[in-house]
C-alpha positions in Angstrom: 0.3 38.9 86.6 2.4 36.6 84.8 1.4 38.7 81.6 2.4 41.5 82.8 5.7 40.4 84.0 6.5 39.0 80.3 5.4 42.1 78.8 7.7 44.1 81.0 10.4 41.5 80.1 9.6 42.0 76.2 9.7 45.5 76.8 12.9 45.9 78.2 14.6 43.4 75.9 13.6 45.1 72.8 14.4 48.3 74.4 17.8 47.5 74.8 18.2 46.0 71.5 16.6 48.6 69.4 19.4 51.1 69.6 20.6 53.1 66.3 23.6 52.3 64.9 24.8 55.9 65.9 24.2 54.9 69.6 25.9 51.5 69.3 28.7 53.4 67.6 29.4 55.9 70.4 28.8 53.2 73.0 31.6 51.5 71.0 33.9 54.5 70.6 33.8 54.8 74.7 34.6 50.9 75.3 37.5 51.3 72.8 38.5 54.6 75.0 38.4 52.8 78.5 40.9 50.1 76.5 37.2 47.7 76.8 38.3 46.6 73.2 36.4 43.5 73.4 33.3 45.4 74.3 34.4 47.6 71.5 34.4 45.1 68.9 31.3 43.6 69.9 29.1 46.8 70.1 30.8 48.3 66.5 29.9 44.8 65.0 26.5 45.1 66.2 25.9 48.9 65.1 28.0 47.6 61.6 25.1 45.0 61.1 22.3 47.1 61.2 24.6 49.7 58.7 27.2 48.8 56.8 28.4 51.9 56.6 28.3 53.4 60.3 30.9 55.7 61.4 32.6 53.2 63.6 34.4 50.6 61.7 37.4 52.1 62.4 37.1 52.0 66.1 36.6 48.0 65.4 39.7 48.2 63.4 41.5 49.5 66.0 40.2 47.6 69.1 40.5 44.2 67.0 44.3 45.4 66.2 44.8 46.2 70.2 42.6 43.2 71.6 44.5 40.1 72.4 46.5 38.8 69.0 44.4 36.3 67.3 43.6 35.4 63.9 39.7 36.4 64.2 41.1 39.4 65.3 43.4 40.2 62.6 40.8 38.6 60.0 38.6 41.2 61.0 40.8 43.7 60.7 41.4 42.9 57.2 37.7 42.4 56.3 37.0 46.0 57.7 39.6 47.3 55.9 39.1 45.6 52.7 35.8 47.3 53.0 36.7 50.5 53.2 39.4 50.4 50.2 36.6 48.6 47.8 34.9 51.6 49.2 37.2 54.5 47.7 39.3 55.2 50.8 42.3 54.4 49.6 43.9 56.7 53.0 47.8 55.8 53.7 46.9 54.8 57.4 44.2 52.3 55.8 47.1 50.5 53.8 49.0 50.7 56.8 46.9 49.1 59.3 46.3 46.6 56.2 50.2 45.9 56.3 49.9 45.9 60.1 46.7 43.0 60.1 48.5 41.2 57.2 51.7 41.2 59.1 50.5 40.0 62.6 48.3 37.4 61.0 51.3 36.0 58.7 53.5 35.6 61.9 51.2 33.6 63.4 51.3 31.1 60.3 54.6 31.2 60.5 54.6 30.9 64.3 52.1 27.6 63.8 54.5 26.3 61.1 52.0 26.8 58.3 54.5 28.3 55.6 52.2 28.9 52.8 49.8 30.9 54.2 52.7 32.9 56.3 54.3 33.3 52.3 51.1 34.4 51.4 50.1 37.3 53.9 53.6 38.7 54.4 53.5 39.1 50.3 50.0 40.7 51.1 51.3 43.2 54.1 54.1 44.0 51.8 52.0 45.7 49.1 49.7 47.2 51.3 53.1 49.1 52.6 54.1 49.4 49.2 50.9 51.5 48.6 50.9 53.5 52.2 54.2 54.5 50.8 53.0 55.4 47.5 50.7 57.6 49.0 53.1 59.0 51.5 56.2 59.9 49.6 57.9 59.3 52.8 60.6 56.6 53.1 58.5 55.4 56.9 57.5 52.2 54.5 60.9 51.2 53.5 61.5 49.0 56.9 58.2 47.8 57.3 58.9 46.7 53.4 61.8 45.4 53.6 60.9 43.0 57.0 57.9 41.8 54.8 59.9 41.0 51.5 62.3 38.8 54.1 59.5 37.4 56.0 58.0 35.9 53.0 61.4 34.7 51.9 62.3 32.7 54.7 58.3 31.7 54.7 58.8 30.3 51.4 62.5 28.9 51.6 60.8 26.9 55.0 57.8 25.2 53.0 60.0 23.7 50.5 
């Protein structure tokens, strides 16, 4: 009896965990719909370790830039989309987001009093806007570039 209990334990477990990366994508994609970012993250992560290059890193992107603000958020953002630009898409919302990640991770060094790494990712989200813009043509960029450039200014003026 107690065999057959385990084996219907086993059974179950590796039921559940043997799901395609397609599956654990769409599974992901609804979380991120019901605002579940958390869930979101977790189930594109999962999908992302069994493929690299599942369709749903950009729903992690986006749940990690809508979850709560936090560095591991923000540092995954940036690792996703590093990804993607090493892996030819080199899309204007790409470098935005990247500008966006950069930006919200450099305020928080900035917020924590830790002036050279806030220097250092506000001169990173400021050529990832530089580039969206590039790609754009649009002057959308020249704000976003602008608040960068004096970010990092007063970042470094503050470490000295």
């Amino acid at each position: 009896m107690k065999r057959i209990f385990l084996l219907a334990v086993l059974l179950v477990a590796s039921a559940t965990y043997c799901q395609t990366d397609a599956e654990l994508c769409q599974q992901a994609q609804t979380a991120y719909q019901q605002n579940n970012f958390n869930d979101a993250i977790k189930l594109a992560g999962r999908a992302l370790a069994k493929n690299p290059d599942a369709p749903c890193r950009r729903v992690r992107i986006d749940a990690a830039m809508r979850d709560n603000e936090s560095s591991v958020n923000y540092l995954m953002a940036i690792s996703d989309l590093d990804y993607l630009l090493a892996k030819g898409d080199k899309s204007e919302p790409n470098y935005k987001n990247l500008g966006n990640a950069e930006a919200g991770l450099a305020k928080m060094h900035f917020d924590n009093q830790n002036f050279a790494e806030a220097s250092k990712h506000y001169q990173k989200a400021k050529n990832a806007y530089t580039s969206a813009k590039g790609i754009s043509g649009t002057t959308d960029y020249d704000a976003p570039i602008a608040n960068a450039d004096n970010q990092m200014k007063q970042a470094t003026a503050q470490k000295k």
